[in-house]
PAZAGU-509787 format. One record per residue (C-alpha): residue number from 0; residue in one letter; z, x, y. Coordinates in Angstrom, 1 decimal. Example, Ala and Ser with C-alpha at 12.3 -4.5 7.8 and 13.67 -1.06 7.14 Angstrom:
<nodes>
   seq   type       pz       px       py
     0      A      7.8     12.3     -4.5
     1      S      7.1     13.7     -1.1
</nodes>
This chain:
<nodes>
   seq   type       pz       px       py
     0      X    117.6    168.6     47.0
     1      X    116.3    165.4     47.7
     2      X    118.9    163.5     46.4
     3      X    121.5    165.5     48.3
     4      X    119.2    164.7     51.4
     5      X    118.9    161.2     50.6
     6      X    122.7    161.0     49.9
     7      X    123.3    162.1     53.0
     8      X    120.9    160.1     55.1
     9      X    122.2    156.8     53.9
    10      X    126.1    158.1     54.1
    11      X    125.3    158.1     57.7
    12      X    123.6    155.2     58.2
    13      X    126.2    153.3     56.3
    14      X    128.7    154.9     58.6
    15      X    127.3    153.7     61.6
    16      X    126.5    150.3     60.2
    17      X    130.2    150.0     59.4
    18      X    131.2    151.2     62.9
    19      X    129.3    148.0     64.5
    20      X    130.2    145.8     62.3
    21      X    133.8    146.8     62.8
    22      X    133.5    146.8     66.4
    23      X    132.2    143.2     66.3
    24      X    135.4    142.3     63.9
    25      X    137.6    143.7     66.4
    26      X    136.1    142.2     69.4
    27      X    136.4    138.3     67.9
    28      X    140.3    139.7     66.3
    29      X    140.7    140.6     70.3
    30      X    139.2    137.4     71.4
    31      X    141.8    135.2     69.1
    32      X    144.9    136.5     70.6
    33      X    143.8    136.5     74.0
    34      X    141.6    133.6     74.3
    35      X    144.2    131.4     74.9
    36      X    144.7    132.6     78.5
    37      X    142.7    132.0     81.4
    38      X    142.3    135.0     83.6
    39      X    143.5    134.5     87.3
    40      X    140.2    135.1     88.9
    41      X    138.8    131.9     87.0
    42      X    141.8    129.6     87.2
    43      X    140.3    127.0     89.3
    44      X    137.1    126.7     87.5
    45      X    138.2    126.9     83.6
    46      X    140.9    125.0     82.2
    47      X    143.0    126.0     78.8
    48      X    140.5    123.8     76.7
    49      X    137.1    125.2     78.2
    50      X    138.2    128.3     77.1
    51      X    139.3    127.2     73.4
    52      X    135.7    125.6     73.6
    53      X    134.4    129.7     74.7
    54      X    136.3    131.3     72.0
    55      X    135.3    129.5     69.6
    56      X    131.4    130.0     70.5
    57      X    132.1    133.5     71.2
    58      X    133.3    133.6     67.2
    59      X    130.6    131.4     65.4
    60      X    128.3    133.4     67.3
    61      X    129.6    137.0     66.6
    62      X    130.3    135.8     62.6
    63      X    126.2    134.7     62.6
    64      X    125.2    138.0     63.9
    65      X    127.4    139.7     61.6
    66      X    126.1    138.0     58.5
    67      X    122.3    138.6     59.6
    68      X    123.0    142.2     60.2
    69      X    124.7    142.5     57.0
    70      X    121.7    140.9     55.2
    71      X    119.5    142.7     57.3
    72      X    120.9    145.9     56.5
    73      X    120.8    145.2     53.0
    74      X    117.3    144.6     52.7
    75      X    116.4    148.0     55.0
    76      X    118.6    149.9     52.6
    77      X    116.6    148.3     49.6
    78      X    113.3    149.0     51.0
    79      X    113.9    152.5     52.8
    80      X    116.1    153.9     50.3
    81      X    115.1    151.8     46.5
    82      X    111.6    152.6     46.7
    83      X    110.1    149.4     47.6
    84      X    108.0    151.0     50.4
    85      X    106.3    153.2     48.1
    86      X    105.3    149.8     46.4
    87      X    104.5    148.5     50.2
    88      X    102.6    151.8     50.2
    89      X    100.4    151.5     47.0
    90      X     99.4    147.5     48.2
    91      X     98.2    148.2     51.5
    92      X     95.9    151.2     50.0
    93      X     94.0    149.0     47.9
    94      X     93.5    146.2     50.0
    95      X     90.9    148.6     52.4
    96      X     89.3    152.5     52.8
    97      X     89.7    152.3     56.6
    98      X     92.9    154.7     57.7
    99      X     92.8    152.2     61.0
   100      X     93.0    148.7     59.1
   101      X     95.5    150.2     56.5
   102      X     97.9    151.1     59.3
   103      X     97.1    147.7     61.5
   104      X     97.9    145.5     58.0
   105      X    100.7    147.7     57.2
   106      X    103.0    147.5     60.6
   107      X    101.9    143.6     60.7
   108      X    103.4    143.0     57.5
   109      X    106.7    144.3     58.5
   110      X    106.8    142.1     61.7
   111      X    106.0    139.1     59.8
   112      X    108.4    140.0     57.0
   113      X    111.3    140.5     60.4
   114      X    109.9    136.8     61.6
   115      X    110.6    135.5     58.1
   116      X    114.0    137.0     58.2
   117      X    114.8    135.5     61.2
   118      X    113.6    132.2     60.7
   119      X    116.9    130.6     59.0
   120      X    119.2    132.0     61.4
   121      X    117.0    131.0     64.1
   122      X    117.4    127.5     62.8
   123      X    121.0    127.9     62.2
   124      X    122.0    129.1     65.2
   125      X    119.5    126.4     67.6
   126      X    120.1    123.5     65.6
   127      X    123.7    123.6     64.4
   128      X    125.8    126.1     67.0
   129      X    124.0    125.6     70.1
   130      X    124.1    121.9     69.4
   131      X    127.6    121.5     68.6
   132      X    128.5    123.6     72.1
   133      X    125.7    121.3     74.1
   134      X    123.1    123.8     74.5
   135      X    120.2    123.4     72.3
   136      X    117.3    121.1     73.8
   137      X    115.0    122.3     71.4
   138      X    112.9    119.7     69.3
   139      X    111.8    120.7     66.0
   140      X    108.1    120.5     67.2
   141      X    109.0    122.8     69.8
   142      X    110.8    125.4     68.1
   143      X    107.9    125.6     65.4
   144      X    105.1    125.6     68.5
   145      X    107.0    128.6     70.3
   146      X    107.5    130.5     66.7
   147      X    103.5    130.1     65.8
   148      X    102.9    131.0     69.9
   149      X    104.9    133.9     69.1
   150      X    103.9    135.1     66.3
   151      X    100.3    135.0     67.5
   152      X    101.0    137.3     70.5
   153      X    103.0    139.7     69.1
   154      X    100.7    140.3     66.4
   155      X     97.8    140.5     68.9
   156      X     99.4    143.0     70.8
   157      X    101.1    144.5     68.0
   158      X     97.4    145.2     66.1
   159      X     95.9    146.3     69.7
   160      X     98.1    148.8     69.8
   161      X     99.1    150.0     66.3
   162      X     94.8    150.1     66.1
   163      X     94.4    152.0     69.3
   164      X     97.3    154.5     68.1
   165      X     95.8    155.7     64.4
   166      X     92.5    155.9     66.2
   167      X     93.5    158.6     68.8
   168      X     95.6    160.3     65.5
   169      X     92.7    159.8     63.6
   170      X     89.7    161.4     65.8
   171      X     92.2    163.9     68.2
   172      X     94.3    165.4     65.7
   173      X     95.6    167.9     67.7
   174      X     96.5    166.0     71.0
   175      X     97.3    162.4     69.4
   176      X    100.7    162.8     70.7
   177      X    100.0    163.0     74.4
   178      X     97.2    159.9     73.9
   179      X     99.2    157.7     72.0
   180      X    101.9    158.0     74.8
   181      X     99.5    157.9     77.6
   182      X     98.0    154.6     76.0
   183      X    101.1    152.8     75.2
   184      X    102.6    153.9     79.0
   185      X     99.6    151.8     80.2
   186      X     99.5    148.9     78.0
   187      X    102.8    148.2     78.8
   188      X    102.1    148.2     82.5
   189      X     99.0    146.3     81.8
   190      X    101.5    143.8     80.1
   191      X    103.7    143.3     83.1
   192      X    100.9    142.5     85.5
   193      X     99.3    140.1     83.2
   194      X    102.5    138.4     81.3
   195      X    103.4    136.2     84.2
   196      X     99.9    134.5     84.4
   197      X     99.1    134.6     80.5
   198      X    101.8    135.0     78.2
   199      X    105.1    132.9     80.3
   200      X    103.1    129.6     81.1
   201      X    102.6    129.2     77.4
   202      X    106.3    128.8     77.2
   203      X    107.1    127.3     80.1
   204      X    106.1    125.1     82.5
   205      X    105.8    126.4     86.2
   206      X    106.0    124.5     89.6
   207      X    107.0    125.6     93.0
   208      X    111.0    124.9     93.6
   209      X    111.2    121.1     94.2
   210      X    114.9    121.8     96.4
   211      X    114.3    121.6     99.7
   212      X    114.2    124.3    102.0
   213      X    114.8    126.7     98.8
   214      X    111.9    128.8     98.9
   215      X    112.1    129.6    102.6
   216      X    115.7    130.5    102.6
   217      X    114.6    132.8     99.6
   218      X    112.0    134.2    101.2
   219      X    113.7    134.9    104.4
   220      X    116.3    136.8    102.4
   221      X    113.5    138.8    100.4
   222      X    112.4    139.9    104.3
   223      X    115.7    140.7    105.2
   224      X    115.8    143.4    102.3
   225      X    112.5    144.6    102.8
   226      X    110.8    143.0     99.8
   227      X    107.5    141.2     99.3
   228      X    107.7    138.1     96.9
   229      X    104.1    136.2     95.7
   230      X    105.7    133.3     94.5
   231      X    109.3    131.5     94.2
   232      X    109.1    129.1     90.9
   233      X    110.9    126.8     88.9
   234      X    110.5    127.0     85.3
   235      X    111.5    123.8     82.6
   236      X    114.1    125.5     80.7
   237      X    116.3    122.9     80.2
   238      X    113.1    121.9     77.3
   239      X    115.0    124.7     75.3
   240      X    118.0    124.9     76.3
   241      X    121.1    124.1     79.1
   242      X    121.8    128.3     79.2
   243      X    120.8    129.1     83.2
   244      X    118.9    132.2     84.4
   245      X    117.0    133.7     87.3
   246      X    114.5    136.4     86.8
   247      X    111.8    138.8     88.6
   248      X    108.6    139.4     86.7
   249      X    105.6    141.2     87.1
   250      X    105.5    144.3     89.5
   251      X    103.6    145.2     92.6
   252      X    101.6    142.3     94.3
   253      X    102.5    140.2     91.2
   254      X    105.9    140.3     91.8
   255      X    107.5    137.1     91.6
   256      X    111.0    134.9     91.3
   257      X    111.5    132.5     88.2
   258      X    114.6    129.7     88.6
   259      X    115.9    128.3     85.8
   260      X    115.9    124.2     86.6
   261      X    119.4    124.5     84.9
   262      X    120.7    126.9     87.6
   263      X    119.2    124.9     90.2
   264      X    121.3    121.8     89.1
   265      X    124.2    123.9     88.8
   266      X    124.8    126.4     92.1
   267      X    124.8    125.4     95.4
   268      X    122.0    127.4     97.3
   269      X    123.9    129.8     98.9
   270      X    125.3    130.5     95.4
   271      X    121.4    131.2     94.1
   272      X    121.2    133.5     97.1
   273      X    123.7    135.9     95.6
   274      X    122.3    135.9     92.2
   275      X    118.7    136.9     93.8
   276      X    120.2    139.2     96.5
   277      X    121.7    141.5     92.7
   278      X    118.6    141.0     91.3
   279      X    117.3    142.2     94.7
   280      X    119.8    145.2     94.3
   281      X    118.0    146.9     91.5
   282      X    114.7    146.7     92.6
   283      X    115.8    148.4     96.1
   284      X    118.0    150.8     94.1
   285      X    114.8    151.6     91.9
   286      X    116.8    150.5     88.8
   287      X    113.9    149.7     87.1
   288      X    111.4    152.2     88.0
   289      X    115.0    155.0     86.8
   290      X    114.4    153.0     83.3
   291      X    110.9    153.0     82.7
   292      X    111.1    157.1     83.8
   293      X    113.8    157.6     81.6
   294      X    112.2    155.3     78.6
   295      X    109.2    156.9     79.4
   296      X    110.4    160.4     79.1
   297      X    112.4    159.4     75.8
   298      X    109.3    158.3     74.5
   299      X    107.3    160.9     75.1
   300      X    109.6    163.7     73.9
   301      X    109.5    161.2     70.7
   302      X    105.9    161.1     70.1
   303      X    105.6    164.8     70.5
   304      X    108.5    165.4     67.9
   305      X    107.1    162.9     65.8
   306      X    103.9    165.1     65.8
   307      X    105.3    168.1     64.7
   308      X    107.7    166.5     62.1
   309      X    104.9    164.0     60.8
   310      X    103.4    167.2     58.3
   311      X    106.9    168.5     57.1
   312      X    107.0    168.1     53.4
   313      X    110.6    167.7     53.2
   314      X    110.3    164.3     55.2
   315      X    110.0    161.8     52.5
   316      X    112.4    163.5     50.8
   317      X    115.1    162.1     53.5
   318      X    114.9    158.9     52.3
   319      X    114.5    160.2     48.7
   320      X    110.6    160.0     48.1
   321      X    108.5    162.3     46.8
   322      X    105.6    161.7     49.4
   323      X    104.5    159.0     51.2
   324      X    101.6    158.6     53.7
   325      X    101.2    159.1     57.0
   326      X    102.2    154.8     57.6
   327      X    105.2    155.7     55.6
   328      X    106.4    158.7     57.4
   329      X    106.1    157.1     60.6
   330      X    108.3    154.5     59.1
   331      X    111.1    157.3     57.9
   332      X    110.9    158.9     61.2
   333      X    111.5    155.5     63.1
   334      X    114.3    155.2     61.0
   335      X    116.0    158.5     61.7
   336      X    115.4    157.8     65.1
   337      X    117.2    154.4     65.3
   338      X    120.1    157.1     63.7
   339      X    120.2    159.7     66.0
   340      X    120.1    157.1     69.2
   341      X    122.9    155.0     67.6
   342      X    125.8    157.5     69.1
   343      X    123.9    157.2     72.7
   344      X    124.4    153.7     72.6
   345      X    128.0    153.7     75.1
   346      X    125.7    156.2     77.3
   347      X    123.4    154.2     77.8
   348      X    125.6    150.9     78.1
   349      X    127.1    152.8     80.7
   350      X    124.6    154.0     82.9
   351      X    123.3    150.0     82.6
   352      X    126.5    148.9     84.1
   353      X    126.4    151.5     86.7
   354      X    123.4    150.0     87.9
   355      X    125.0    146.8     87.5
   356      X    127.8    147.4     90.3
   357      X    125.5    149.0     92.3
   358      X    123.3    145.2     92.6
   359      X    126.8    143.6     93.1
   360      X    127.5    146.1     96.2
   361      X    124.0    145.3     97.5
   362      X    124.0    141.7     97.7
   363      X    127.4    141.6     99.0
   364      X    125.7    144.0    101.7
   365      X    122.7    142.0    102.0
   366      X    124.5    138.3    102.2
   367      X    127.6    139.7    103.6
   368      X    129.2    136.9    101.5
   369      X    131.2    138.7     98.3
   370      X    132.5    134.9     96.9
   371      X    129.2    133.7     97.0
   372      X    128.1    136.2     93.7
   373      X    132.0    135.4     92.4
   374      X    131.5    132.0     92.2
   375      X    127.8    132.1     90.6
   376      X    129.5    134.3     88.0
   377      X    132.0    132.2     87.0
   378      X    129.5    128.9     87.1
   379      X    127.5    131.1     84.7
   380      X    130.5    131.9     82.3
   381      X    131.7    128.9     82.2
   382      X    128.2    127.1     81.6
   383      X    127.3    129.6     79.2
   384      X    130.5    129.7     77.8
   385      X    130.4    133.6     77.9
   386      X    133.1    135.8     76.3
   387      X    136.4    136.1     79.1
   388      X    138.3    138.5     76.8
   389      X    136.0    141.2     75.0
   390      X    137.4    144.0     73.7
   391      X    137.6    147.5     75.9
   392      X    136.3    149.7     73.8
   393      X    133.4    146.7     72.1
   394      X    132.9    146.5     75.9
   395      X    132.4    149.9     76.2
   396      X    130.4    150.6     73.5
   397      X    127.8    147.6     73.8
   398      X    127.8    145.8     77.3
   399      X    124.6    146.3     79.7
   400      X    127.0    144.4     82.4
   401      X    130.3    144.8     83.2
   402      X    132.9    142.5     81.5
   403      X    133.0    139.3     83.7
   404      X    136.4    139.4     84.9
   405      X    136.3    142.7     86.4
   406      X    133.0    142.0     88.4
   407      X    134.8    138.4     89.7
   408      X    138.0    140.1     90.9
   409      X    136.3    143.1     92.5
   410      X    134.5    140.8     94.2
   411      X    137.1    138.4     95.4
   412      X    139.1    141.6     96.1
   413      X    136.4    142.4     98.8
   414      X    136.4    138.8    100.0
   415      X    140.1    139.2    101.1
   416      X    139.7    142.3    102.2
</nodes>
């Protein structure tokens, strides 16, 4: 029985696994034969050879991720399904009596094995892709400083919280569920206040925007939509890397805006008003407060399954074990989770890009200028050298935004209209 169950288990997961990675084949087979056309809507910007030098990113890129999540896959297979977490197990036991410690040692050895993992194709992908394609600023000294800075906060916050779970499971056996979730639903909102004054400045340096005139013309426009803003910033990311952004972080009175120093360089200002005026779009569209109701939800129906399901004999069995503790169950459940979401994943996707079109129909509203956001877009394609041609149904399956080309020619499309 528990090899039937095993068998199974792993049939799927292997069956999944192969679905991505063939999606991701077919997207860089899709990007080959049509990469060698520029789409109308960026003819001005992008000539034939910008967007050999974009396909060709597009595939070192995709064929890097590939090989990690081959490798990665691998070794979850090995340690799930060969019995090596029994082994995990048996180590963490003996190194303490205390059911807290056990679990805070046993979670932070799996994020630090995931950080080792990740280290050579960190390097790889910094120091040999993103330099070939002009992108990587990164020092050695730096990358190392932001990987120790990293590590230390993540296992911080990881031990805070794995500690302050197994303590509610350990001493309210009965309602752990509902604690657990109620704890973690504040910490993270205790995270978003707090991460813009004590996690981001060790990253980055912040400074009020040097451009003139910048941060009252963003303000004004914040007014105009109804929104409060503490602080308009310029960050140093060109340290790291010549990739642009602009983000919102923090929530409430801590709200604030975040330039990249790239993008400054590289829009125009009415250009960085569109960019804001989407970014404006989902917080007066209450895109974020939809996602942290429906992630909350998620999670909570998750706890509470994983509560009922966490005694089931037959649990350990699903990944062919005879038993395993409560650390490893946890583990096997997290696993069959990241299963049954898997098929979700083109859902979700698309109720991301939903919201997406929505922010683009707002800040055309709320600047009354559709080329200005068409124009941003394409700067950001072409400086990012971002994938023109993915395939519809990779697209489909994967993309939180919609595909480039359609968003530039609905929006040029309401320019002329």
């Amino acid at each position: 029985m528990i090899g039937g169950m095993k068998a199974i288990v792993l049939m799927i997961y292997v069956l999944f696994f192969g679905f991505s990675i063939w999606l991701k084949w077919l997207n860089i087979k899709y990007l080959k034969e049509q990469g060698q056309q520029v789409p109308p809507e960026f003819g001005r910007a992008i000539d034939i050879d910008t967007l050999r030098k974009t396909t060709a990113y597009t595939a070192e890129t995709s064929r890097l991720t590939v090989i990690s999540s081959i490798l990665n896959n691998i070794l979850v297979i090995a340690f799930l399904f060969g019995g090596i977490i029994t082994i995990y197990d048996v180590w963490i036991v003996s190194l303490s009596q205390s059911f807290v410690l056990r679990g805070v040692i046993f979670v932070t050895g799996l994020l630090y094995g995931e950080i080792i993992f990740s280290i050579p194709f960190s390097l790889y992908k910094n120091f040999s892709i993103e330099n070939r394609y002009g992108f990587n600023t990164l020092t050695g000294k730096l990358w190392l400083s932001d990987l120790v800075k990293s590590t230390i906060i993540s296992t911080l916050l990881l031990a805070v919280m794995v500690a302050a779970a197994l303590y509610l499971v350990q001493h309210t056996p009965r309602w752990w569920w509902l604690w657990v979730w109620l704890v973690f639903l504040l910490f993270s909102i205790f995270l978003m206040y707090i991460s813009p004054y004590v996690i981001e400045p060790l990253f980055f340096k912040f400074e009020p925007v040097q451009t003139e005139g910048l941060e009252q013309e963003i303000r004004s426009l914040m007014e105009k939509a109804g929104l409060k803003v503490g602080s308009v910033f310029q960050v140093d990311a060109s340290k790291r890397s010549r990739h642009s952004n602009a983000y919102f972080s923090g929530i409430g009175r801590v709200k604030r805006i975040v330039l990249f120093d790239t993008l400054l360089e590289s829009m125009t200002q009415s250009e960085i008003m569109a960019v804001l005026a989407h970014e404006v779009g989902h917080w007066k569209k209450k895109h974020v407060l939809k996602r942290i109701i429906l992630t909350e939800t998620v999670a909570l129906g998750a706890i509470f399954l994983a509560y009922k399901l966490l005694s089931w004999e037959g649990l350990p069995g699903m990944v062919g074990l005879q038993e395993g503790s409560f650390y490893v169950r946890v583990v096997i459940l997290g696993f069959l989770g990241s299963l049954l979401m898997f098929p979700l994943t083109p859902a979700l996707s698309l109720l991301s890009r939903k919201h997406e079109w929505q922010a683009d129909r707002f800040a055309c509203e709320l600047t009354e200028r559709p080329l200005d956001l068409a124009n941003a877009l394409i700067k950001l394609s072409k400086e990012n050298l971002a994938n023109l041609h993915p395939h519809p149904l990779y697209a489909a399956f994967y993309y939180s935004h919609p595909p480039v080309v359609q968003r530039v020619a609905k929006l040029q499309n309401q320019a002329a209209s």
